[in-house]
C-alpha positions, 0 to 999 in steps of 0.5 A: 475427484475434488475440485481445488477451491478457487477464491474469488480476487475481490476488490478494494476502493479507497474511501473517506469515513462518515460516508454519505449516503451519495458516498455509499451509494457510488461505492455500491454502484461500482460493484464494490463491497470492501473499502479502505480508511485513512483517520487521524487524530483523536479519530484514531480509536476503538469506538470511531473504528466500530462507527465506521465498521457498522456505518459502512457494514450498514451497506453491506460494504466491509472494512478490509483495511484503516489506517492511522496517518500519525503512525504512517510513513513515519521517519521516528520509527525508521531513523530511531528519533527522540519520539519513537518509543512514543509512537510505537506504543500509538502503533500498538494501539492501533493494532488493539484497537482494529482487532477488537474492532473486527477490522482485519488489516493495516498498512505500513510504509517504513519509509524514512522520509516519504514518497518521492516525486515532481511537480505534477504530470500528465497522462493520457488526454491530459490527465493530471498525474503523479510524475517522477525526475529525481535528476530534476526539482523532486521531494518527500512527502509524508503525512508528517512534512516535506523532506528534500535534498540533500540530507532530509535529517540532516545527516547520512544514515547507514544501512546498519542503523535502518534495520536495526531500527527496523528489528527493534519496531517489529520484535515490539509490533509484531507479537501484539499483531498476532494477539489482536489478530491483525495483519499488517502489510508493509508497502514498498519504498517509492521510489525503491532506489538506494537511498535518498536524501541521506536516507537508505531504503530497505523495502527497494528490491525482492532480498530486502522484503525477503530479508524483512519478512524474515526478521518478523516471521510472523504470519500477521507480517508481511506484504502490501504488493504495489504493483506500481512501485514494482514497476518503477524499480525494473530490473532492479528489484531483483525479480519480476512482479510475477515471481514476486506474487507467486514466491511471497503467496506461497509464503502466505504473505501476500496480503494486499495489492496496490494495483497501479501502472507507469510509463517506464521504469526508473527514476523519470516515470508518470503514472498512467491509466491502467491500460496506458503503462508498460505493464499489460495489468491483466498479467498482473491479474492473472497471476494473482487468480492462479496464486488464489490470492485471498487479499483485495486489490486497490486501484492506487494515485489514480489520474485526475479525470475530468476535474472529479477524481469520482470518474477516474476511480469509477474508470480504473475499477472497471477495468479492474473488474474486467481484467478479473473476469476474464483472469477468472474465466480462464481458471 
């Protein structure tokens, strides 16, 4: 009789390039042995994408995941202005240049006008933290500017001009994924509401991604799960964040989870600790263990914890490995 084979659920933590040895030596402290990078600029490219890979694979610590800031959440490629062409040939780029790399995955966020949110929060202790009311004093922001209400572009757009701009991104992006061997996870809006700002949302609900990932269909696309976005929407995404893990697994394209907590769901939430939130994470876990999930989780906006946001990251991934080893456990 064979024995089906269990992939062990590994973990992520973000980190800044050029590591310093003390940099290098927390991450391995932590038990960790994948990172993810953000870089911009004239960082953005093949050589500086090797020096990360053999600085950190010195280590022994891959790069499962880079990013470049100036291709990121960015408004161009979602409301079709006049430097969009532009930016899809640097996001191409990117894909090349990650691919010959050796560095398999990056993220995208086809958020118009950024992540929405309030004056700071507090959690648990008072803990600083990310906080929500858009009945109350809120805002966008990307890696490209602050956005605000009410018409962030100054006009509304239809649903019908946000996907077909969103077609036209992928039908380029989508074949030069494939030739670079790189995949890419897209991340839900945050929050996932309607619109905001004149600006409609199509990663806000279970149909919405469902429809997108069908438009690409492409195994090189498809889902950045954050598991806090997830919760914000509630009920109103369609289908809990547990369908949601197994229906996008069984399609294979389930590529990266953002692992986040918060207070309620809605338009009034504050980010928590992990074992702090509405959702009991270990649930979480435990559905990505029984789906075999092949990708990394990442802790995501962790709290502030003692004025070093060092410790709240070291706190989460504890908790983090624990959830997994008792998922694990009960495999």
């Amino acid at each position: 009789m064979t024995t089906e084979h269990k992939t062990p659920l590994r973990i992520a933590t973000q980190a800044e390039p050029d590591p310093t040895d003390e940099a290098l030596a927390l991450i391995q402290q932590m038990g960790v042995d994948q990172v993810v990078l953000w870089v911009k600029g004239e960082k953005a490219c093949y050589d500086y994408y090797v020096a990360q890979r053999e600085a950190f694979g010195a280590a022994g610590i891959g790069i499962y995941a880079l990013g470049n800031s100036a291709i990121h959440c960015q408004d161009a490629i979602v409301l079709n202005l006049p430097n969009r062409d532009e930016i899809i040939e640097l996001y191409k780029q990117h894909l090349r240049d990650l691919g010959a790399a050796g560095i398999p995955y990056t993220t995208h966020a086809h958020i118009g006008n950024g992540v929405w949110s309030s004056p700071a929060g507090t959690t648990r202790g008072g803990a600083e933290t990310r906080a929500l009311d858009l009945d109350g004093e809120a805002f966008g922001g990307s890696p490209h500017g602050t956005f605000h209400r009410p018409l962030s572009h100054g006009r509304q757009y239809s649903e019908d001009e946000i996907w077909q701009n969103y077609e036209y991104f992928v039908r380029q992006i989508v074949p030069v994924a494939e030739e670079a061997g790189v995949k890419i996870g897209v991340h839900p809006d945050d929050p996932p509401v309607a619109t905001l700002a004149g600006v409609p949302r199509c990663f806000n609900n279970f149909e919405n991604y469902r429809r997108a990932l069908e438009i690409a269909d492409s195994p090189n696309f498809g889902m950045c799960l954050c598991v806090g976005c997830w919760l914000e929407g509630g009920e109103a995404m369609g289908c809990d964040v547990f369908e949601t893990i197994r229906y996008f697994s069984q399609q294979n394209k389930l590529f990266k989870v953002h692992f986040r907590n918060v207070d309620r769901p809605g338009t009034q939430f504050v980010e928590t600790f992990l074992d702090d939130g509405y959702m009991d994470m270990f649930n979480v876990v435990k559905a990505l263990a029984d789906v075999n999930f092949d990708g990394v989780l990442i802790p995501d906006h962790v709290p502030l914890m003692g004025g070093d946001p060092r410790i709240g990251t070291a706190y989460t991934i504890g908790y983090m490995k624990a959830l997994i080893q008792r998922a694990e456990a009960g495999r």
